[in-house]
C-alpha positions in Angstrom: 0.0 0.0 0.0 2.7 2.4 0.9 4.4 2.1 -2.4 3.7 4.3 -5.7 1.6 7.5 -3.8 1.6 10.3 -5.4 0.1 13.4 -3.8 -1.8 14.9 -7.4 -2.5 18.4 -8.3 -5.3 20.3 -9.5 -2.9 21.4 -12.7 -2.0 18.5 -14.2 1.0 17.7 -11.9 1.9 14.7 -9.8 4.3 15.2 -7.1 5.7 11.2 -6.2 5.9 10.4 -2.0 8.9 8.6 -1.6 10.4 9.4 1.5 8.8 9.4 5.1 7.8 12.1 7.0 6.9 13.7 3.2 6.9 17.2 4.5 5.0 20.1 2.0 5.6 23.7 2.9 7.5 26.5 1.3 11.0 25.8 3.1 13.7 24.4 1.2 14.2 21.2 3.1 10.2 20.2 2.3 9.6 17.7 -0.3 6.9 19.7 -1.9 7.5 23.2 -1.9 4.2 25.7 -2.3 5.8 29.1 -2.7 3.3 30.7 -1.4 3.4 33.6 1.3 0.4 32.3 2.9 1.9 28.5 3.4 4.0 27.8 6.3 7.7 27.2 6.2 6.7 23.5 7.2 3.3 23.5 6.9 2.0 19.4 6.6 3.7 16.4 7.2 3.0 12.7 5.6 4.2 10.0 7.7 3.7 6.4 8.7 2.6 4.6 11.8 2.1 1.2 12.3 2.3 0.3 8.6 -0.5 3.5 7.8 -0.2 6.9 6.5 -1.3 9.6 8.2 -1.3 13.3 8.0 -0.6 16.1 10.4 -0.4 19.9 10.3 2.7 21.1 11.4 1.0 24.1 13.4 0.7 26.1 10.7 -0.5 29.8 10.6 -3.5 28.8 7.7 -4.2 25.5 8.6 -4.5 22.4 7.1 -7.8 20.8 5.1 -8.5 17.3 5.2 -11.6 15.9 3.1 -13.1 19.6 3.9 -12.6 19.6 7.6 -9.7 21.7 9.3 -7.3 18.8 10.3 -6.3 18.9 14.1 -4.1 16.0 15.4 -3.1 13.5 13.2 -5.1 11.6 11.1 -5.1 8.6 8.8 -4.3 9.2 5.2 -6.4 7.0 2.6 -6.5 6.8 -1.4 -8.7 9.6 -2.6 -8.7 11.6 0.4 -7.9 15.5 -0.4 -5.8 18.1 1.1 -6.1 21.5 0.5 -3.0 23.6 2.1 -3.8 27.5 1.4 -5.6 27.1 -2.1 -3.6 24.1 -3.5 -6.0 20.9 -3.9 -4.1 17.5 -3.5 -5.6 14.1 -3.7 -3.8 11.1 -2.4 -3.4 8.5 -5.7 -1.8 5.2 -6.4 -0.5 4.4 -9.4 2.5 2.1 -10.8 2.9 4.3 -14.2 1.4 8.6 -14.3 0.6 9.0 -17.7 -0.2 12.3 -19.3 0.8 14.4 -16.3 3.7 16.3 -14.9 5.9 14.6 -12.5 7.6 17.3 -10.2 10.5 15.6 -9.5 12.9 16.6 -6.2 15.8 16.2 -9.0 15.9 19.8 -10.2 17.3 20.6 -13.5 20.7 22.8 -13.3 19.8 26.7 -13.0 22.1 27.7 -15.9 20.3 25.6 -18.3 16.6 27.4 -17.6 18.2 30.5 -16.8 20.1 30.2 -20.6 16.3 29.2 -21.9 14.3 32.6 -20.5 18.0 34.8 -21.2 18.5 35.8 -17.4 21.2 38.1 -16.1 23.6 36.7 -12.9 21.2 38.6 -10.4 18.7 37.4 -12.0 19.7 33.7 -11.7 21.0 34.6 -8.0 16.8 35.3 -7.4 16.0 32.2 -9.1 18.0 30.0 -7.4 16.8 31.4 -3.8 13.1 30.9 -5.2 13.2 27.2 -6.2 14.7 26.7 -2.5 11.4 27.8 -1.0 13.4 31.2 0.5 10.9 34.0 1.2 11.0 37.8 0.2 12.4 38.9 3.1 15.5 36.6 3.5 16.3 37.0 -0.8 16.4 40.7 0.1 18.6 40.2 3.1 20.7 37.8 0.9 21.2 39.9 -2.1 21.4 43.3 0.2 18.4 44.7 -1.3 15.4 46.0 0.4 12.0 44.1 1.0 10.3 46.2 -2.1 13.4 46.0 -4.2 13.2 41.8 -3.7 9.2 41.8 -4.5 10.1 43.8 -8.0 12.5 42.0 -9.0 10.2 38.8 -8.3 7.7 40.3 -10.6 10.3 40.7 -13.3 11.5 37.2 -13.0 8.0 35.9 -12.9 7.1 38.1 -15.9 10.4 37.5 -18.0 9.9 33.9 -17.9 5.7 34.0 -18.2 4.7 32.2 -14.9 2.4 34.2 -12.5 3.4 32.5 -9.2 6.4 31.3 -7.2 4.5 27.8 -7.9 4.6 27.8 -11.5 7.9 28.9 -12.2 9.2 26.2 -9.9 7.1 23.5 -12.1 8.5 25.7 -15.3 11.7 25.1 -13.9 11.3 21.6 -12.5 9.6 20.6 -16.4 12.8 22.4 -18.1 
């Protein structure tokens, strides 16, 4: 039972579970990044007990949906049961071969090649690399010794240059590259 899970998207994306606790958050040590402002740094965790899966928010600021109840404690995880984590949908699948979907893999492809796809500059490639880690606005601007505003424009500009609208999608842009 515990082999071939896949946490599926609601845009065509599969993201595999193959390592225990599965952690989804917008840190960079998560397995599943959501870059997303409103998700926690380690938001949910997937883990197994007594040959089950369960699921657990990881006392996050937004909360955690399970089947369309706020999940509190853990609780078992089963095939088909849904997640949502701050607007992203994910259904719990089995499947020994994902055909016509995206696989986000935790195998990312080397910066310079997307960055040499969309044209980037150095500073611009500095930005991405900090975004595909899960690092929020406030640390890239501390990193890069720019201000908070300076960091969210040149998000915008990165986001725009390479025609994603999210932190999300240009990690799957990237991650598909």
């Amino acid at each position: 039972m515990l082999e071939n899970l896949y946490l599926e998207g609601q845009k065509e994306w599969t993201v595999k579970i193959d390592e225990f606790p599965f952690i989804i958050g917008r840190g960079s040590k998560c397995h599943l990044i959501l870059s997303n402002s409103s998700v926690s740094r380690e938001h949910a965790k997937i883990f197994i007990k007594k040959d089950e899966l369960f699921i657990e928010d990881c006392k996050s600021t937004n909360g955690t949906i399970l089947n369309g109840s706020a999940l509190s404690g853990k609780k078992r995880f089963n095939l088909a049961d849904v997640i949502n984590i701050c607007g992203y949908d994910f259904k719990l699948v089995k499947q020994d071969i994902v055909e016509d979907r995206t696989i986000i893999y935790t195998e990312k492809a080397p910066v310079d090649d997307f960055a040499q796809k969309y044209n980037l500059t150095a500073r611009e490639r500095e930005l991405l690399s900090y975004l595909i880690k899960g690092i929020s606005t406030k640390e890239i601007a501390e990193s890069m010794f720019i201000s908070n505003g300076t960091a969210k424009n040149h998000i915008l500009n990165l986001l725009k240059k390479t025609n994603t609208h999210s932190r999300l999608e240009l990690i799957t842009a990237y991650n598909n590259n």
